[in-house]
Gaussian input, Z-matrix of N, CA and C with variables (Angstrom, degrees):
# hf/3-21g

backbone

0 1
 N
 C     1     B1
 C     2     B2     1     A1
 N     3     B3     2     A2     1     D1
 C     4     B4     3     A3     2     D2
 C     5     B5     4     A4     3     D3
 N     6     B6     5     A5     4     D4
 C     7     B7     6     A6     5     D5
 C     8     B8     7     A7     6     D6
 N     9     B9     8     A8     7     D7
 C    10    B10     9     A9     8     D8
 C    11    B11    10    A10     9     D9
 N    12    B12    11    A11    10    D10
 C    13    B13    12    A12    11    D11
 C    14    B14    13    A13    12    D12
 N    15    B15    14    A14    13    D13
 C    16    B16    15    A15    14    D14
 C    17    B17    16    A16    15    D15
 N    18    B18    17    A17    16    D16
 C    19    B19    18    A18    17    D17
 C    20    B20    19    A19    18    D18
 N    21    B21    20    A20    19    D19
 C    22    B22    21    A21    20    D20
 C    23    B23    22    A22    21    D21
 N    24    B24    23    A23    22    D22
 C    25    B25    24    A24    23    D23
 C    26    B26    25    A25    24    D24
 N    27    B27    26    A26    25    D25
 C    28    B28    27    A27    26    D26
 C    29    B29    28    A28    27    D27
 N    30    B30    29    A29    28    D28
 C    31    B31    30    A30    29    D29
 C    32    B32    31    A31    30    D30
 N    33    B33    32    A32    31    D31
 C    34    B34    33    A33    32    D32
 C    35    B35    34    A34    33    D33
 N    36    B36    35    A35    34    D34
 C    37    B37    36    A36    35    D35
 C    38    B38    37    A37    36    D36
 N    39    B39    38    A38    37    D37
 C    40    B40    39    A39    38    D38
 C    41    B41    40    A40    39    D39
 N    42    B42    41    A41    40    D40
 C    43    B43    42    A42    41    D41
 C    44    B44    43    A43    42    D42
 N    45    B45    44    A44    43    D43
 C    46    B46    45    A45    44    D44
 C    47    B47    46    A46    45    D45
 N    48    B48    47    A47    46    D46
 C    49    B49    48    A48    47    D47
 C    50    B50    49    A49    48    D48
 N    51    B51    50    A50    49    D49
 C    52    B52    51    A51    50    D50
 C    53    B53    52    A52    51    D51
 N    54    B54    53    A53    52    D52
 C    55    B55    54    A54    53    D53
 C    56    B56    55    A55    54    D54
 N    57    B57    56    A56    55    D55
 C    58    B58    57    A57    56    D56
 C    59    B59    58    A58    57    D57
 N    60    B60    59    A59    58    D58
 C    61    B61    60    A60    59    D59
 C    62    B62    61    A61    60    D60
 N    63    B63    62    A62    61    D61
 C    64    B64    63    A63    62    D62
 C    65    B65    64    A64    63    D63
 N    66    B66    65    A65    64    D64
 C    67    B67    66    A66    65    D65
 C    68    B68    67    A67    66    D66
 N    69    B69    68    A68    67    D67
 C    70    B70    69    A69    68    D68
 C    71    B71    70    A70    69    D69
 N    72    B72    71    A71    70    D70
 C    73    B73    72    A72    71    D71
 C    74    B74    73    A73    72    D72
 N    75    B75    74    A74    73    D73
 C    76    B76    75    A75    74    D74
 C    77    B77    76    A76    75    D75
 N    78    B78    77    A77    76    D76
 C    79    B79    78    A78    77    D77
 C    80    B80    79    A79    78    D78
 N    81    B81    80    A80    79    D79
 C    82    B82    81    A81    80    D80
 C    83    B83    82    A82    81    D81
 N    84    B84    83    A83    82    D82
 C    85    B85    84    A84    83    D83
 C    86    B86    85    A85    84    D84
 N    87    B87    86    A86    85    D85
 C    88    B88    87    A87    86    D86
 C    89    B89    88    A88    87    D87
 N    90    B90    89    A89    88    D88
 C    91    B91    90    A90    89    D89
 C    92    B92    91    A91    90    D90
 N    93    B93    92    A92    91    D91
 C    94    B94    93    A93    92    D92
 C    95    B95    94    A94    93    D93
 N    96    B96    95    A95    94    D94
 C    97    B97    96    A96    95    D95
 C    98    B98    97    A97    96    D96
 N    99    B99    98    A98    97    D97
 C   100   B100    99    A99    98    D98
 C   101   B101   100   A100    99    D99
 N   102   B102   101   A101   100   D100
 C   103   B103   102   A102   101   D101
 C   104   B104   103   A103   102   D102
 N   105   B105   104   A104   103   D103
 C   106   B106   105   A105   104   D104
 C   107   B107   106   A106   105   D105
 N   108   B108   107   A107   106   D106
 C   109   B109   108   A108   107   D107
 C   110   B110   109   A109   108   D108
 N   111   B111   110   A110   109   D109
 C   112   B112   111   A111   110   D110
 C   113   B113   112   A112   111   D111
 N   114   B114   113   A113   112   D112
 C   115   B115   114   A114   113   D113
 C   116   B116   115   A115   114   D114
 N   117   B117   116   A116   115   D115
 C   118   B118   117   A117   116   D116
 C   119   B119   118   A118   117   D117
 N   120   B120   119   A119   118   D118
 C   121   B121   120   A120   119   D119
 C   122   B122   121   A121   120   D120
 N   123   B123   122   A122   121   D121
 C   124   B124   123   A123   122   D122
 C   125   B125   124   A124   123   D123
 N   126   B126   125   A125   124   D124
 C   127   B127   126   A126   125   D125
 C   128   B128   127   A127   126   D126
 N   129   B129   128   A128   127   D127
 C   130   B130   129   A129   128   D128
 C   131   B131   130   A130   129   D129
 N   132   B132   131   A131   130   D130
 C   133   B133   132   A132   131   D131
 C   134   B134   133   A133   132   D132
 N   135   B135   134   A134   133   D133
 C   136   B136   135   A135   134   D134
 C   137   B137   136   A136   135   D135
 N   138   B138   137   A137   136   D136
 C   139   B139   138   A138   137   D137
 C   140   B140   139   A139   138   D138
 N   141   B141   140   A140   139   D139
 C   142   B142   141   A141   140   D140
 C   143   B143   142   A142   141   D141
 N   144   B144   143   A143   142   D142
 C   145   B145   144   A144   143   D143
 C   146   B146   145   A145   144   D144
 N   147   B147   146   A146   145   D145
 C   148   B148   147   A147   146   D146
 C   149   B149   148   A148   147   D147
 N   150   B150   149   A149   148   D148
 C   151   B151   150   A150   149   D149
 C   152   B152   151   A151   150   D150
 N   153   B153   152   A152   151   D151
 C   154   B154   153   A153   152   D152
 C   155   B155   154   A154   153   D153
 N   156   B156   155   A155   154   D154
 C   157   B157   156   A156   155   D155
 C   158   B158   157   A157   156   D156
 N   159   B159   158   A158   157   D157
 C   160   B160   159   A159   158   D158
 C   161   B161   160   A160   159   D159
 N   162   B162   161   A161   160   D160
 C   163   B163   162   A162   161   D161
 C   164   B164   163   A163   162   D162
 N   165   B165   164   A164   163   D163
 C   166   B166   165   A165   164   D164
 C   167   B167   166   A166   165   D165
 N   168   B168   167   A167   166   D166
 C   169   B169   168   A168   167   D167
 C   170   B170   169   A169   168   D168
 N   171   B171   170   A170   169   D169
 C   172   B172   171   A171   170   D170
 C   173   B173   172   A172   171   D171
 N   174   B174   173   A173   172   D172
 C   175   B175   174   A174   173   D173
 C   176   B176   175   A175   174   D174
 N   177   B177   176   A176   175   D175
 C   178   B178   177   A177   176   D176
 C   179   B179   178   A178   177   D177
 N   180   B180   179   A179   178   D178
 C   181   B181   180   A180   179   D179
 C   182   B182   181   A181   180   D180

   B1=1.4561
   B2=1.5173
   B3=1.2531
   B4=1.5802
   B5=1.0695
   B6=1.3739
   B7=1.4712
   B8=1.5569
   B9=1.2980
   B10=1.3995
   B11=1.7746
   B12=1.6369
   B13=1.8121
   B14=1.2638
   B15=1.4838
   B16=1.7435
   B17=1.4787
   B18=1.1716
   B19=1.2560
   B20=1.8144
   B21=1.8645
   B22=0.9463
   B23=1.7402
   B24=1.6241
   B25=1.6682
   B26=1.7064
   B27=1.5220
   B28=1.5362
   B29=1.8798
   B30=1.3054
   B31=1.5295
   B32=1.9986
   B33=1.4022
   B34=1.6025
   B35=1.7035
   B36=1.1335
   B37=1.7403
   B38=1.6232
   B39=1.2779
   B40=1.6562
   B41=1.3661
   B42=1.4631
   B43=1.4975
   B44=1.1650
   B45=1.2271
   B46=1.2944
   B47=1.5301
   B48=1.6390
   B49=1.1203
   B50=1.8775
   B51=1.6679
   B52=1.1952
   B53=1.6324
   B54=1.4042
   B55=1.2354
   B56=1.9047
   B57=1.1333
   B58=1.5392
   B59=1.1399
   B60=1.4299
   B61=1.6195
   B62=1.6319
   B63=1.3024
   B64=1.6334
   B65=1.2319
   B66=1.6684
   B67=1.2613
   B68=1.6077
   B69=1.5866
   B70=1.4761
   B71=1.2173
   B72=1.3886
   B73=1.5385
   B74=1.9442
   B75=0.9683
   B76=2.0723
   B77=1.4153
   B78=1.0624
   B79=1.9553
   B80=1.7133
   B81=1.4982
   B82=1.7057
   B83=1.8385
   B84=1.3966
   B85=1.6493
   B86=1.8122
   B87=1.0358
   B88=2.5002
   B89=1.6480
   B90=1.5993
   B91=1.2152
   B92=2.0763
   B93=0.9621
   B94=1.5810
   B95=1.8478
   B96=1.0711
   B97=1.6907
   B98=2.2710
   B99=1.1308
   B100=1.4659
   B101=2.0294
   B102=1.3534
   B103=1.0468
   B104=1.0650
   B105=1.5992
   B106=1.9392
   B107=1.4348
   B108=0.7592
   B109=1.7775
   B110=1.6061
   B111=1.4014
   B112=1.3515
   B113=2.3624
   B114=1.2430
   B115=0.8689
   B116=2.0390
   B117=1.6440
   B118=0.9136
   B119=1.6888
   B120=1.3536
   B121=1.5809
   B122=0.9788
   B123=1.3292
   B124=1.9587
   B125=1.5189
   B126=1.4954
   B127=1.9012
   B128=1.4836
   B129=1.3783
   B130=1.7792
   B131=1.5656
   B132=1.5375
   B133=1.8372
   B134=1.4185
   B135=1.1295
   B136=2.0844
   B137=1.3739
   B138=1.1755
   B139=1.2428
   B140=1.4560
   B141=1.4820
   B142=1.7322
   B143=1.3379
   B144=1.4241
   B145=1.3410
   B146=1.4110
   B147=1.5520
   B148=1.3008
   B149=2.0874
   B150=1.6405
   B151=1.6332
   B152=1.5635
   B153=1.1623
   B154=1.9749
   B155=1.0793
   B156=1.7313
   B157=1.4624
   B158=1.2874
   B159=1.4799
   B160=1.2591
   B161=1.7838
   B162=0.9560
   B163=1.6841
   B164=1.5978
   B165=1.3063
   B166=2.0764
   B167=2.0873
   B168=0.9823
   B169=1.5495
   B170=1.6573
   B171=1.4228
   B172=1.0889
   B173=1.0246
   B174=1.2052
   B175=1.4928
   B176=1.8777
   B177=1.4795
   B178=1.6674
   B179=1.5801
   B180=1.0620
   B181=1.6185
   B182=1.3961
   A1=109.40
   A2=118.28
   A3=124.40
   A4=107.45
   A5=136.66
   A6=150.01
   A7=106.12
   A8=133.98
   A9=139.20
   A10=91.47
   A11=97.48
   A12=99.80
   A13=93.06
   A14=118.48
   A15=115.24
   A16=109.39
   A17=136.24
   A18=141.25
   A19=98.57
   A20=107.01
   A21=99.10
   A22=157.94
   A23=84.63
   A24=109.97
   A25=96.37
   A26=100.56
   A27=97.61
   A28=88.35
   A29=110.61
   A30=108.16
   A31=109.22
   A32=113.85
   A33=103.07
   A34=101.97
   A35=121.90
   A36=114.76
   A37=105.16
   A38=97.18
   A39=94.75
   A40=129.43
   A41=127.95
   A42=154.71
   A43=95.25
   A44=137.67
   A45=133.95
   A46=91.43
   A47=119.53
   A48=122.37
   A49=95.61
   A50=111.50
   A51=122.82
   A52=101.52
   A53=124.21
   A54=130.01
   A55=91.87
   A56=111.70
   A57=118.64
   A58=145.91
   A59=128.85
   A60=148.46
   A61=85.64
   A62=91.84
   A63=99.61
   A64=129.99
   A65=107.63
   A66=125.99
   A67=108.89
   A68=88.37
   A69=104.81
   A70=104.72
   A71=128.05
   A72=123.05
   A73=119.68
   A74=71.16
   A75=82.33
   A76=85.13
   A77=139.63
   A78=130.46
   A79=83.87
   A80=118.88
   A81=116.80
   A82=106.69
   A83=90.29
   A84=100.03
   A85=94.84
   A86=93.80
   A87=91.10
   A88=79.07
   A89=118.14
   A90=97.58
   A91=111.95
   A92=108.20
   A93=105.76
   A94=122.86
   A95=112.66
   A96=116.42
   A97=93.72
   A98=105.11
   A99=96.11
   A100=90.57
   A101=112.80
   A102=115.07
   A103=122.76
   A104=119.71
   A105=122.20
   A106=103.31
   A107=119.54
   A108=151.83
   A109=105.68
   A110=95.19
   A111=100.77
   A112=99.42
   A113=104.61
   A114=128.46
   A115=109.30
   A116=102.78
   A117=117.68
   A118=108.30
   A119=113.79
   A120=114.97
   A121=124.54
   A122=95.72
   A123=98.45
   A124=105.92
   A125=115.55
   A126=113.32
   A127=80.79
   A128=125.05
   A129=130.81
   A130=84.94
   A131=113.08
   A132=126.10
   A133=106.17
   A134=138.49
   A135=132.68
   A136=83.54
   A137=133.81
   A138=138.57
   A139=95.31
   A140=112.29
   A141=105.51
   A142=107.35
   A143=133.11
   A144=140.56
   A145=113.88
   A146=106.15
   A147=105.15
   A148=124.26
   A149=74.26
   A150=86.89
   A151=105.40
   A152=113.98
   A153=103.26
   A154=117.45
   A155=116.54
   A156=123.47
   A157=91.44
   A158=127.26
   A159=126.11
   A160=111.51
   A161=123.70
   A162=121.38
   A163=104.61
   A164=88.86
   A165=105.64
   A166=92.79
   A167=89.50
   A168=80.92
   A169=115.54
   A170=131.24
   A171=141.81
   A172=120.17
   A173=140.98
   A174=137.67
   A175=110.18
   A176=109.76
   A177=103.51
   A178=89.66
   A179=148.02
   A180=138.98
   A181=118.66
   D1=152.42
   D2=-174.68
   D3=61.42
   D4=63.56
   D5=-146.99
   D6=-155.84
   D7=112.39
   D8=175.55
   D9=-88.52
   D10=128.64
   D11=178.82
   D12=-57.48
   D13=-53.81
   D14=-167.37
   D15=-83.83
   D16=25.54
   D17=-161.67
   D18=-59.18
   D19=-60.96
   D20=171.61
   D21=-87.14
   D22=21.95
   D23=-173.35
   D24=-98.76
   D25=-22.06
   D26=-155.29
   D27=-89.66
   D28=-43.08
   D29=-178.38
   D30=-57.25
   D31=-36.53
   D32=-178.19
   D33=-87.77
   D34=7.26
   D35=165.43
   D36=-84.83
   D37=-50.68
   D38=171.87
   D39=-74.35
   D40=24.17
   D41=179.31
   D42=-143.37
   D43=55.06
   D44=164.32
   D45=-129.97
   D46=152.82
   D47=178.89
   D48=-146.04
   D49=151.20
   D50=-167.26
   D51=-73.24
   D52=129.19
   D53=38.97
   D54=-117.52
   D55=128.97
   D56=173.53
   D57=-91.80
   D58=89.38
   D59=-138.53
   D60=-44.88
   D61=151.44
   D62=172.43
   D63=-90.67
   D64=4.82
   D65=170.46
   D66=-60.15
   D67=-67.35
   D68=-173.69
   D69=-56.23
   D70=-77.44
   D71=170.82
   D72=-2.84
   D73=-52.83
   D74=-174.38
   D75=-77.74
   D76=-55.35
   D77=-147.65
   D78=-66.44
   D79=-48.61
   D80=-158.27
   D81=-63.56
   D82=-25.17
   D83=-164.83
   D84=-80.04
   D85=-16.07
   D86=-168.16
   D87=-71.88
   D88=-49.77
   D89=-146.16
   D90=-82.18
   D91=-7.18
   D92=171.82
   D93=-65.73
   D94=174.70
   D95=-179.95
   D96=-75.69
   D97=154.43
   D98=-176.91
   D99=-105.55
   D100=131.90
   D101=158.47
   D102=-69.40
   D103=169.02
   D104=172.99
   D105=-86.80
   D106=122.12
   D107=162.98
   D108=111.42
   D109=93.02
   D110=-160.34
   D111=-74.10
   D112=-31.98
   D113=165.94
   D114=-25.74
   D115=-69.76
   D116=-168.04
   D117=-75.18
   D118=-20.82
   D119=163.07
   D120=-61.72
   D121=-47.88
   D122=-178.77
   D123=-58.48
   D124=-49.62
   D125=-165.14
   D126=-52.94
   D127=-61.86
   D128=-148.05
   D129=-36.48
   D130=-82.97
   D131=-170.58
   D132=-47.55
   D133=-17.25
   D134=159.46
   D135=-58.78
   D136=-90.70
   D137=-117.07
   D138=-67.53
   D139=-49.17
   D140=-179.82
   D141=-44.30
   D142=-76.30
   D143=-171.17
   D144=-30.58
   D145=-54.71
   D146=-177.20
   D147=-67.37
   D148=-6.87
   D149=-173.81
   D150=-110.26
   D151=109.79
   D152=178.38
   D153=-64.41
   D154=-40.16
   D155=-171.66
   D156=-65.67
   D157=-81.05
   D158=-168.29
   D159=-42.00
   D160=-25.27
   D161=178.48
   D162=-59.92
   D163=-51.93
   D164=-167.73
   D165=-62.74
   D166=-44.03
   D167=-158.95
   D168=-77.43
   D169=-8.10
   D170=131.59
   D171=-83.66
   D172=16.92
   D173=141.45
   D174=-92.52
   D175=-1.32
   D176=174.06
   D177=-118.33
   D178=36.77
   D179=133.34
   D180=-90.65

């Protein structure tokens, strides 16, 4: 009880620091809910990576 399901996916995203092995990247991504257009997630997650600012700044919301 008092248990976030993602408690512990959400604590190693926020201990993640740029540049982010693509191992991990993929291990963090198995463990989330998968949205519909899986297509359009993946471009969304390129663009962060390729973007640091944009990485950092959806990693502080």
């Amino acid at each position: 009880a008092g248990q976030q399901p993602m408690g512990a996916a959400l604590a190693r995203l926020r201990a993640l620091r740029v540049p982010v092995p693509a191992l991990e990247a993929a291990a963090l991504r198995e463990t989330c809910p998968g949205l519909d257009g899986i297509e359009r997630e993946t471009d969304f997650a390129q663009s962060l990576v390729l973007d640091p600012a944009a990485y950092r700044a959806a990693l502080m919301r």
